[in-house]
N, C-alpha and C positions, 0 to 999 in steps of 0.2 A: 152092977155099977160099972164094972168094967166096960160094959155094953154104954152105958149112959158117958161113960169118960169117955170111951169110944167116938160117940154120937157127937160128943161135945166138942170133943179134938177134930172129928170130919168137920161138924161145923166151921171151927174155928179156922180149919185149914181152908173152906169151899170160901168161909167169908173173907179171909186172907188174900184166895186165890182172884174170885169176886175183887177184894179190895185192888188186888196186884191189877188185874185185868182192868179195873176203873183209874188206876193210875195209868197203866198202860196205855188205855184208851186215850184218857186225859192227856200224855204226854203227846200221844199220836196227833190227837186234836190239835195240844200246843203248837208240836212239830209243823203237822199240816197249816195251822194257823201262819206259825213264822214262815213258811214255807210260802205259803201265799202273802203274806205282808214283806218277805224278799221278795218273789216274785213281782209283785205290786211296786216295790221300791224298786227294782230291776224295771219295769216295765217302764213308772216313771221316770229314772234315770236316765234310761233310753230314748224316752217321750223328749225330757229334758234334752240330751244329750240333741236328738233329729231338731229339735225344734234351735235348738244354740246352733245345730249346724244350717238347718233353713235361714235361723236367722243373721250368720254368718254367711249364706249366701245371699239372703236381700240385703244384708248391707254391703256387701262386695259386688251386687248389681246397682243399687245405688250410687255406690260411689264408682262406679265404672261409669253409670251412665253421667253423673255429675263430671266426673273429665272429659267424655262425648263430647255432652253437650257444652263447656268449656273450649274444649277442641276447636268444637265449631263457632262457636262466639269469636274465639281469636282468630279462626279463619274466615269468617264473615268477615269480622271485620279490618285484616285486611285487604280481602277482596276491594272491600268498600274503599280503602284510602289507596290501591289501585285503581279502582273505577274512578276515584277523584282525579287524581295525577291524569291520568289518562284523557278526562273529559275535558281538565286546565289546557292540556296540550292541544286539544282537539279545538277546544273553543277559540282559545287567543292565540294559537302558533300554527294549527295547520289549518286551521277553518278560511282564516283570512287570509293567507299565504294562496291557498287555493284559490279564493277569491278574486285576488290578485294575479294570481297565472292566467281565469280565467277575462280576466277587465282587458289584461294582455294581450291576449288570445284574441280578443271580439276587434279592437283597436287594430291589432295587426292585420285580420282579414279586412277590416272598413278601410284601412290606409291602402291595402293592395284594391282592394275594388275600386275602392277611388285612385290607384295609381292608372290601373288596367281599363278601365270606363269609361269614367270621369276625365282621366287624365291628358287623354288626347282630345278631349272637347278645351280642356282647361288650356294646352296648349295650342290650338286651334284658335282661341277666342284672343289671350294673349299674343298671341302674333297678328293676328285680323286687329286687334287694339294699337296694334308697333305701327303695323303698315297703312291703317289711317292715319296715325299722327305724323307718320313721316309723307305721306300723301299730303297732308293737312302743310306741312312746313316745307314742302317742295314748291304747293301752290301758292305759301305765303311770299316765301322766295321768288318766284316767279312776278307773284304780284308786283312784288316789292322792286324788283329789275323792270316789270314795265313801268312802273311808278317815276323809275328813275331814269329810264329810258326819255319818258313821254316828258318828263321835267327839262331832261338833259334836251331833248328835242324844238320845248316851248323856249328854254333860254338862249338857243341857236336861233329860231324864229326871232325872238325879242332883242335881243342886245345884237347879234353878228350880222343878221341881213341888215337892221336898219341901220347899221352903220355906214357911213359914204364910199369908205373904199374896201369896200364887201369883196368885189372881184380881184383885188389886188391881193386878199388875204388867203384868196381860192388858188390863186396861180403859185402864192409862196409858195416857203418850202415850210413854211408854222403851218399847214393843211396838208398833212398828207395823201388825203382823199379827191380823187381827178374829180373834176366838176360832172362828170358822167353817174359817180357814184352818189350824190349828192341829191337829195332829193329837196331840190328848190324852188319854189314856186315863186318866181318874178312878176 
């Protein structure tokens, strides 16, 4: 019996130790279990953690690039309301200002060609113009003294020869002209 208490008690101990070893196990398992569900929780923390910092860097590229292109909208567009200013001055203050240098320009060479060229024909023509009409008024004058001549001459014919005492007016001293100079036809 001894032998059978014996047997009984190894038993009890082998199943004991069986039981201890299946707890053991079992805790090892739990262990290893938790050990991988931290693990696991670790891993996604991490996952978590990489992926909040990804996505703390795409939204800090985003809004990096949102002030970019921000940046550049305001600096487009003040290029553009310099290019405006610019093209205003261009159009209605130097365009035709230039314009006008060059209308000045072409006017001043046309006035000198026509000074330099033209000019001395122009004075040429106007004096050749002067010296006809004073040509023209020399020979009116002219005309005009034989006119008065040949009248002054017809009225000496007419009233002084046929007057009676013709010779008597010739010898006075009212005729200053000798009867030599007189061109009288008796």
């Amino acid at each position: 019996m001894e032998k059978h208490k014996l047997e009984a008690q190894e038993k009890r101990v082998m199943r004991e130790e069986r039981r201890l070893k299946q707890i053991e196990e079992e805790k090892k398992k739990e262990k290893l279990k938790e050990e991988a569900i931290q693990k696991e929780e670790e891993l996604c923390r991490i996952a978590r953690l990489e992926s909040a910092k990804a996505t703390r860097a795409y939204m800090l590229k985003q809004e990096q690039k949102r002030k970019d292109m921000k940046q550049k909208f305001l600096q487009n567009e003040a290029n553009a309301a310099n290019h405006y200013k610019l093209s205003l001055i261009k159009r209605y203050g130097l365009n035709p200002w230039v314009k006008l240098m060059r209308m000045k320009q072409e006017k001043e060479s046309m006035a000198l060609i026509h000074y330099e060229k033209e000019g001395k024909y122009l004075k040429q023509w106007s004096l050749n113009i002067w010296r006809e009409e004073v040509r023209q008024i020399k020979e009116f004058k002219l005309k005009e003294e034989q006119i008065k001549e040949q009248k002054a001459d017809q009225h000496y014919n007419r009233h002084l020869l046929s007057t009676p005492n013709h010779n008597e007016i010739k010898q006075s001293k009212i005729c200053p002209m000798k009867p030599n100079q007189m061109n009288i036809e008796d």
